[in-house]
C-alpha positions as CSV (number, residue, x, y, z in Angstrom):
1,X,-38.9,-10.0,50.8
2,X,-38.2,-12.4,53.7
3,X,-37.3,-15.9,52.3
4,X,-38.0,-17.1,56.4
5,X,-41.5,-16.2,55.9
6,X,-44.2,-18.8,55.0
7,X,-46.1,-18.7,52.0
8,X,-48.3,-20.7,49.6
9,X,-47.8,-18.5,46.6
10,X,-46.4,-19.8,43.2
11,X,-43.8,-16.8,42.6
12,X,-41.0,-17.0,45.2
13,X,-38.7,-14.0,43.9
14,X,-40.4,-12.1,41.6
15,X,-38.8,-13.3,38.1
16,X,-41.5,-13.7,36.1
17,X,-43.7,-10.6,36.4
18,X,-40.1,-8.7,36.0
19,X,-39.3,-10.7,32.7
20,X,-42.9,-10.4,31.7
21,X,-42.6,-7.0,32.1
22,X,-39.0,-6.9,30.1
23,X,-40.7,-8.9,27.1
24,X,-43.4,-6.8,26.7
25,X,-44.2,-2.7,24.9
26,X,-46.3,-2.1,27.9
27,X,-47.1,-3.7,31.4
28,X,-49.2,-2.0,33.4
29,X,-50.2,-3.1,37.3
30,X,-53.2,-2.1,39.0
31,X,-53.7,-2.7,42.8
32,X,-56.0,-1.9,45.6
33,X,-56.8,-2.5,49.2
34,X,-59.7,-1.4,50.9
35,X,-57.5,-2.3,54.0
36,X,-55.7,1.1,53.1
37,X,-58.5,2.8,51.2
38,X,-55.8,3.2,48.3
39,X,-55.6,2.3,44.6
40,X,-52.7,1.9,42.8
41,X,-51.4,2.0,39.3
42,X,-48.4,2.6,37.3
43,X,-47.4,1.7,33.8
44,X,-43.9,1.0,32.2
45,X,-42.7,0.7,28.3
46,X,-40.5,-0.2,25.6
47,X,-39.2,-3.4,27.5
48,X,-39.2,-1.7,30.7
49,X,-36.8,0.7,29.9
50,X,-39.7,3.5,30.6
51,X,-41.9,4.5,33.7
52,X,-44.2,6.5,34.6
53,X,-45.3,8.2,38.2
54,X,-47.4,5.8,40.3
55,X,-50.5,7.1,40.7
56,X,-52.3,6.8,44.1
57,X,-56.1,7.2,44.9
58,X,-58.6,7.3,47.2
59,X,-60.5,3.7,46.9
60,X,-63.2,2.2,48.7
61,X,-64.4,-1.4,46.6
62,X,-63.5,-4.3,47.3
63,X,-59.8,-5.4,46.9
64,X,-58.4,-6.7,43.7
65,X,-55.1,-6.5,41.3
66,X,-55.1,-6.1,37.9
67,X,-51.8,-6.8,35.5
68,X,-52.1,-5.9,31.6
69,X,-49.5,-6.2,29.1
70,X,-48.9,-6.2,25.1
71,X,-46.3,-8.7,24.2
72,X,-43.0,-7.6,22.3
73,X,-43.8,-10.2,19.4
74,X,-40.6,-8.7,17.1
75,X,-38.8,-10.0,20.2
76,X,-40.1,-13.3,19.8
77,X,-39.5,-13.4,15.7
78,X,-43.6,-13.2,15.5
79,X,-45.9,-11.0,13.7
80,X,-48.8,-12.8,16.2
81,X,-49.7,-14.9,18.9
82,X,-49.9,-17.7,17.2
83,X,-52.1,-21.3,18.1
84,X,-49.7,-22.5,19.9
85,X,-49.2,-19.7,22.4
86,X,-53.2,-18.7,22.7
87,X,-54.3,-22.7,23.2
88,X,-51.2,-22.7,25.9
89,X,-52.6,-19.4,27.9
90,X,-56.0,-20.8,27.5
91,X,-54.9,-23.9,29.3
92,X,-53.5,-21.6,31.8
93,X,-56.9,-20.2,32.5
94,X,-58.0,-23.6,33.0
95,X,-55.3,-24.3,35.6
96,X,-55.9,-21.0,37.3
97,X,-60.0,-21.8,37.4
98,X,-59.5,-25.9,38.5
99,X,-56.5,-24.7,41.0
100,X,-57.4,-21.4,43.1
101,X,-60.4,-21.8,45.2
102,X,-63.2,-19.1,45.4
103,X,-61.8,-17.4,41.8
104,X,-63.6,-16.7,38.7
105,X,-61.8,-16.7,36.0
106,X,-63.1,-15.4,32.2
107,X,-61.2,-15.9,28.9
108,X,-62.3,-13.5,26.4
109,X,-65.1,-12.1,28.1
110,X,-66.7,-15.4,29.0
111,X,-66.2,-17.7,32.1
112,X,-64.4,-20.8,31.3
113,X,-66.8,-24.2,32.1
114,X,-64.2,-25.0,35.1
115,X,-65.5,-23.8,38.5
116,X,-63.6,-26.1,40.9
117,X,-60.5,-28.8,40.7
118,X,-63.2,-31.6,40.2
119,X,-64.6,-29.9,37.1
120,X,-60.9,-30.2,35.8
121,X,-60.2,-33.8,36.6
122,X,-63.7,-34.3,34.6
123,X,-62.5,-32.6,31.7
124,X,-59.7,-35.3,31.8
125,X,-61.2,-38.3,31.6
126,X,-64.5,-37.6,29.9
127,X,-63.4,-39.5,26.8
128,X,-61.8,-42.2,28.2
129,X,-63.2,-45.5,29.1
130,X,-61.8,-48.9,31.1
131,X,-61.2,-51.9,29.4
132,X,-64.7,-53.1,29.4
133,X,-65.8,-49.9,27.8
134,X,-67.3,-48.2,30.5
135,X,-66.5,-44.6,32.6
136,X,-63.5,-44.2,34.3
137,X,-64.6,-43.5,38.4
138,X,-63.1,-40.9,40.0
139,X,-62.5,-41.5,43.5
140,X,-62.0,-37.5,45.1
141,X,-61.0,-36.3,48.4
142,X,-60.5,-33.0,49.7
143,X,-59.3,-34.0,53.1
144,X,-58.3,-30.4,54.0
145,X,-58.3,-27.1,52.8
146,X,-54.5,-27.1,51.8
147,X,-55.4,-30.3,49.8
148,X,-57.3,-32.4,46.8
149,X,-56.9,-35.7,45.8
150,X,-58.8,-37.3,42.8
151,X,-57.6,-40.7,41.6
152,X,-58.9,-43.7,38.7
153,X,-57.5,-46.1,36.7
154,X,-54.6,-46.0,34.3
155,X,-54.1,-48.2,31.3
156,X,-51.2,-46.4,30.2
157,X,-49.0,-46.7,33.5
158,X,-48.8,-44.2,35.6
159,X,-50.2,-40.9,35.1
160,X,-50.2,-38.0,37.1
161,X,-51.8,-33.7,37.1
162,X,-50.8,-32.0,39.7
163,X,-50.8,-28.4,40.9
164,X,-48.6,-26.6,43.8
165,X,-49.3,-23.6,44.8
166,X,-51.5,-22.7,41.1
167,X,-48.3,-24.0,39.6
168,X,-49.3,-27.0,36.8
169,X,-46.1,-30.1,38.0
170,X,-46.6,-31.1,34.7
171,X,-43.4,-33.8,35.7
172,X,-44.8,-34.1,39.3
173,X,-42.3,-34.3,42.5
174,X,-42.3,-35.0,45.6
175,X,-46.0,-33.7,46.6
176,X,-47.2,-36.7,43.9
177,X,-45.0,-39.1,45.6
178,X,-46.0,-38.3,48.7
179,X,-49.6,-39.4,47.8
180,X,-49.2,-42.4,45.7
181,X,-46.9,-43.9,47.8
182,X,-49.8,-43.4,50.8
183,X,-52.6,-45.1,48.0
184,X,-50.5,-48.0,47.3
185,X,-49.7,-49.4,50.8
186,X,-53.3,-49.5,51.2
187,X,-53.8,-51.3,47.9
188,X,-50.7,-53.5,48.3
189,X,-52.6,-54.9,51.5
190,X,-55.8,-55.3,49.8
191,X,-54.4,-57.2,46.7
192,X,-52.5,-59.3,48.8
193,X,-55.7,-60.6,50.5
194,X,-56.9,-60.9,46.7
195,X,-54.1,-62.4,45.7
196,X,-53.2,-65.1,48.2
197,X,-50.5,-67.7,46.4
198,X,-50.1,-65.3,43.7
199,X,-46.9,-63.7,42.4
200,X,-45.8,-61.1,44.7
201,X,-46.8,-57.9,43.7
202,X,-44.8,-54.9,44.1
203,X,-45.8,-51.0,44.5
204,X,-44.1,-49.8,41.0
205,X,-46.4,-52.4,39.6
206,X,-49.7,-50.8,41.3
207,X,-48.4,-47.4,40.7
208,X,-48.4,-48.1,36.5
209,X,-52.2,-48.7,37.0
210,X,-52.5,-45.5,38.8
211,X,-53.7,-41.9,37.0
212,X,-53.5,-39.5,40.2
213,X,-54.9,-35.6,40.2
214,X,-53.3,-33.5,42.8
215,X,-54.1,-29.9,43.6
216,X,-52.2,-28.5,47.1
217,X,-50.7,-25.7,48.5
218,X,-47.0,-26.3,49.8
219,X,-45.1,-23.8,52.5
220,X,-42.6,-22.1,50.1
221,X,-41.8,-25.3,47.5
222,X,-38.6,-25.5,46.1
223,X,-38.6,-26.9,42.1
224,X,-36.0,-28.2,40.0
225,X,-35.9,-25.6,37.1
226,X,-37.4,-21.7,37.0
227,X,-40.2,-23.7,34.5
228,X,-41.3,-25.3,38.1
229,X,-42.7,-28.3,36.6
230,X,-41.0,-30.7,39.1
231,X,-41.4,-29.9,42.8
232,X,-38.4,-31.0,45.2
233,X,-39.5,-30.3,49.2
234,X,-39.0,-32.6,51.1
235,X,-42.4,-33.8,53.1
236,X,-41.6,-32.4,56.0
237,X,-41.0,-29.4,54.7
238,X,-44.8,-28.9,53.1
239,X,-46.4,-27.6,56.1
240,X,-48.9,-29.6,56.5
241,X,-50.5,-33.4,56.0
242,X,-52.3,-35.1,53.5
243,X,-54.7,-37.5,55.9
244,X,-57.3,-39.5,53.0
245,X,-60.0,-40.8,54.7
246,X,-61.4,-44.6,55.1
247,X,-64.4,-43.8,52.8
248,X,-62.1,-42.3,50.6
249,X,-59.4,-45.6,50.0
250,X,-62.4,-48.0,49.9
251,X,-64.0,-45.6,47.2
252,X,-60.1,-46.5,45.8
253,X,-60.1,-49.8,45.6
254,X,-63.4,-50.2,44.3
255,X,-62.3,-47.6,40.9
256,X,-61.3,-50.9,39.1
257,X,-57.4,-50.2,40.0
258,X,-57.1,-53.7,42.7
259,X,-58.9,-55.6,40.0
260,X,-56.5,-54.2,37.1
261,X,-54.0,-55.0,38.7
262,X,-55.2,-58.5,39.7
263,X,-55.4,-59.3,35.9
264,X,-51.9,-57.7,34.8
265,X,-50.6,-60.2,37.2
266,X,-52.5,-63.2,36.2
267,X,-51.4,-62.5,32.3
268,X,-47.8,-62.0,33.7
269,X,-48.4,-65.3,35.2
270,X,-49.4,-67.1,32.0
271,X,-46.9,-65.6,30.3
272,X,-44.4,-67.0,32.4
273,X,-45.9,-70.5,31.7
274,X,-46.5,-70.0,28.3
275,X,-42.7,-69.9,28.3
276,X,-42.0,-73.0,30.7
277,X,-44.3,-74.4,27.8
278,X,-42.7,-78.0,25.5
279,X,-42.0,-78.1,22.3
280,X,-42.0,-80.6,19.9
281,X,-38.1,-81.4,19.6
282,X,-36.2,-84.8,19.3
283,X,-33.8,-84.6,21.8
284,X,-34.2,-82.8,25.2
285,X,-31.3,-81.9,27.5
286,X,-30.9,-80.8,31.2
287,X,-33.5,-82.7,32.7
288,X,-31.8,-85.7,34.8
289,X,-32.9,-88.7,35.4
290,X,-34.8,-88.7,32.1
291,X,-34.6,-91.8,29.8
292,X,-36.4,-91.0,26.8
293,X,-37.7,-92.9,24.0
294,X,-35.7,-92.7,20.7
295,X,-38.7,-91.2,18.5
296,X,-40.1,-88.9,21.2
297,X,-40.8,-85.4,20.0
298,X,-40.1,-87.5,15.9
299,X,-42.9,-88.0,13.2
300,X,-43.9,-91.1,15.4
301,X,-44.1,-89.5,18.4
302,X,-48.3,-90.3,19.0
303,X,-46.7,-94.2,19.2
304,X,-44.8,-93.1,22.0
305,X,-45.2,-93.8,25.8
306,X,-44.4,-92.1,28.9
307,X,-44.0,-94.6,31.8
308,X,-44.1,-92.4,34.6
309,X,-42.4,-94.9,38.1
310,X,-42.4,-93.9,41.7
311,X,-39.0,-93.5,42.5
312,X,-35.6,-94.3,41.2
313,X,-36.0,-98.0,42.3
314,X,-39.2,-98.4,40.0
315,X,-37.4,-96.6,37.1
316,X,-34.7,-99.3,37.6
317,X,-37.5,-102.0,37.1
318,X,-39.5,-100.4,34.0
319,X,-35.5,-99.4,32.6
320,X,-34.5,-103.2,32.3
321,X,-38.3,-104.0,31.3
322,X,-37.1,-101.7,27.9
323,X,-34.5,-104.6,27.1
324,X,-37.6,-106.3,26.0
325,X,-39.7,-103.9,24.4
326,X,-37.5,-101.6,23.1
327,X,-36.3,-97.9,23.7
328,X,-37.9,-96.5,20.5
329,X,-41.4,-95.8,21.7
330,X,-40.9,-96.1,25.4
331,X,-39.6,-93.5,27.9
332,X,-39.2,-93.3,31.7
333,X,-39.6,-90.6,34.2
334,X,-39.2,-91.1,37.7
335,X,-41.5,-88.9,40.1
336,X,-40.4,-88.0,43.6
337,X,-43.1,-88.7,45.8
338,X,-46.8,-86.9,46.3
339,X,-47.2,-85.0,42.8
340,X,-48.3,-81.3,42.7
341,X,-52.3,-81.2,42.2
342,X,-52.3,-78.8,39.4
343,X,-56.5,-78.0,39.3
344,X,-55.9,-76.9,43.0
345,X,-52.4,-74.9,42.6
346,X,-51.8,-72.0,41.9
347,X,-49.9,-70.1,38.8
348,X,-47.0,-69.3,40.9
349,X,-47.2,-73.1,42.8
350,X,-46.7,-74.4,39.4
351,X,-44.2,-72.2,38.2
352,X,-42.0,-72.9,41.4
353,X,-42.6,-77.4,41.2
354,X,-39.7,-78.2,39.1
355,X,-41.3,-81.6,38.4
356,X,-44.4,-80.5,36.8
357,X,-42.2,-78.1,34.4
358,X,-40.1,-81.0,33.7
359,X,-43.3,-83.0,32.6
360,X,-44.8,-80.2,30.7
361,X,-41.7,-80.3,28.8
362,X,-41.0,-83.9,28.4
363,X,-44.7,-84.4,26.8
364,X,-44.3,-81.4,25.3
365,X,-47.5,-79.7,26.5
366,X,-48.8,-76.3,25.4
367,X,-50.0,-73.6,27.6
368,X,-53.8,-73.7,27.3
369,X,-53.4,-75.6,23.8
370,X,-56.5,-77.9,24.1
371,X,-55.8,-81.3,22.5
372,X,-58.8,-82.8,21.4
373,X,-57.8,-83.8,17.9
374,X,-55.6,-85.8,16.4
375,X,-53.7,-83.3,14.7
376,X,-53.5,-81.7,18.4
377,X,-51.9,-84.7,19.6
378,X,-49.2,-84.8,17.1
379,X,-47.9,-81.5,18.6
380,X,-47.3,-83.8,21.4
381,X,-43.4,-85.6,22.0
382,X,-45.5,-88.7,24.0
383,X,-49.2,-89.8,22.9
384,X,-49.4,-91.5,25.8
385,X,-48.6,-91.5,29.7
386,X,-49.0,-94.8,31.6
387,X,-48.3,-94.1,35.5
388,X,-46.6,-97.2,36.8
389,X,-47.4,-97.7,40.7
């Protein structure tokens, strides 16, 4: 075996046919190769501890290798393959059909319904649905023949099947990183254009609305554990490129991922000014300048008045007019020149304007709380707002 050599096979050194074999009463391996117009076969038994003579023939049909073996259940503490163990190498049959191009693969006499990596990603998604209740799209690629790329919508962050090599990355790797990563610049400048004066939005926050398939082959791939679930190559090291097409990304961003994303944003949005929302409350503190009547935010606050001045030189005028009419229903708020225009601006606009979140809190306003009742404007610390100019 010459570790220099290239090759997109899943075995690397031979550990798992030899422990198969070990595990097992008998394990038998059939090859043949009409390159060498030879067949052959030999048996071993009781755990490997027994062999036979290898037995060499003639052969002239076309190529093929053929492993059987019988389990050592008593090694195992079973009496029989249980559930568990046949749904788990009938999944494997699945993997081996969706994975290895040109191969036909039969469980129990009968083909399984997967001919292709497509078939598989279908058998994934079939029963789910978007948020509006409709089919997932599948947005595939097979931009060469060392890879496939299938990719929809995720509601339950990200999400990710991927083979190397036939091997199922259950945990992924650096193959599935490679790819994402290449999606989401192309969606990060898409939603920006979408999302002009909008919060920033970040790649980790794409990736959770992204469920990716992968199926590659990878120049001798290097994984984390003998269970090969997460692969650790570098990219430079696969041996060749992943290059997804135009057609491909637009197909991409019109899956329903760009506009997913455009509404997890917005809620995060509201959110955030759901909690620069007012209360109700007597006394507020840390907003200067303020001079706040004595029953804002009280049982009387619908009496009360906002008197909202140009400047600190008009809050000096309407602050001695309160000798007169007293500071029990009255406040005074000075505003520093041009206000924001709030039906134009946009969530993160008013989040940033430190004097419309000082007014929101001031009157005590409610994030979308409509007030068109009497009982709704009692929620209120002001019932009124006069603007002084």
């Amino acid at each position: 075996y010459n570790d220099e050599e290239e090759k997109v096979t899943g075995g690397r050194n031979g550990y798992g046919a030899k422990l198969c074999n070990i595990f097992s009463t008998k394990f038998i391996v059939e090859t043949a190769a009409i390159e060498y117009k030879r067949s052959f076969k030999q048996t071993w038994g009781s755990n490997m501890t027994k062999t036979s003579d290898p037995k060499i023939k003639d052969f002239y049909g076309e190529d093929y290798t053929k492993i059987t073996f019988s389990p050592d259940l008593e090694k195992f503490k079973m009496e029989k393959l249980d559930d568990g163990i046949v749904h788990l190498m009938s999944r494997r049959a699945y993997d081996v059909a969706a994975s290895s191009k040109g191969v036909k693969v039969f469980l129990n006499g009968k083909r399984v319904s997967v001919k292709n990596f497509k078939d598989y990603v279908d058998l994934y998604i079939k029963d789910n649905n978007d948020d509006s209740g409709n089919s997932l799209k599948i947005s595939y690629e097979n931009p060469s023949e060392r890879w496939e790329v299938a990719i929809t919508i995720s509601d339950k962050g990200f999400q990710q099947m991927s083979f190397v090599n036939s091997i199922a990355t259950t945990k992924g790797g650096r193959h599935v990183d490679y790819v994402t990563d290449m999606i989401v610049k192309q969606l990060i400048e898409v939603l920006k254009k979408k999302n002009k004066g909008g919060m920033a939005i970040k790649p980790f926050q794409v990736k959770n609305h992204i469920w990716i398939f992968i199926n590659c082959l990878i120049v001798n791939p290097t994984f984390d554990s003998q269970t090969k679930e997460n692969m650790t190559l570098q990219a430079k090291s696969f041996g060749s490129k992943c290059t997804l097409s135009e057609k491909f990304i637009t197909q991409v961003t019109k899956s329903g991922i760009v506009e997913s994303v455009l509404s997890w944003a917005k809620f995060k949005e509201q959110n955030q000014l759901v909690k620069t929302s007012g209360k109700k409350q007597c006394k507020l503190k840390g907003i200067p300048k303020l001079e706040d009547a004595n029953d804002a935010g009280s049982k009387n606050s619908l009496k009360c008045t906002l008197i909202l001045t140009e400047g600190d030189s008009a809050k000096t005028l309407a602050v001695s007019g309160l000798s007169v009419i007293g500071r029990d229903l009255y406040g005074v708020f000075p505003l520093k020149g041009k206000v924001l225009n709030v039906r134009e601006a946009t969530h993160k606009q008013i989040l940033e304007n430190a004097e419309i979140n000082n007014l929101i809190k001031i009157i005590g306003l409610q994030y979308k709380k409509k007030y068109n009742t009497v009982e709704d404007m009692k929620t209120l610390r002001y019932g009124k707002v006069m603007i002084m100019t």
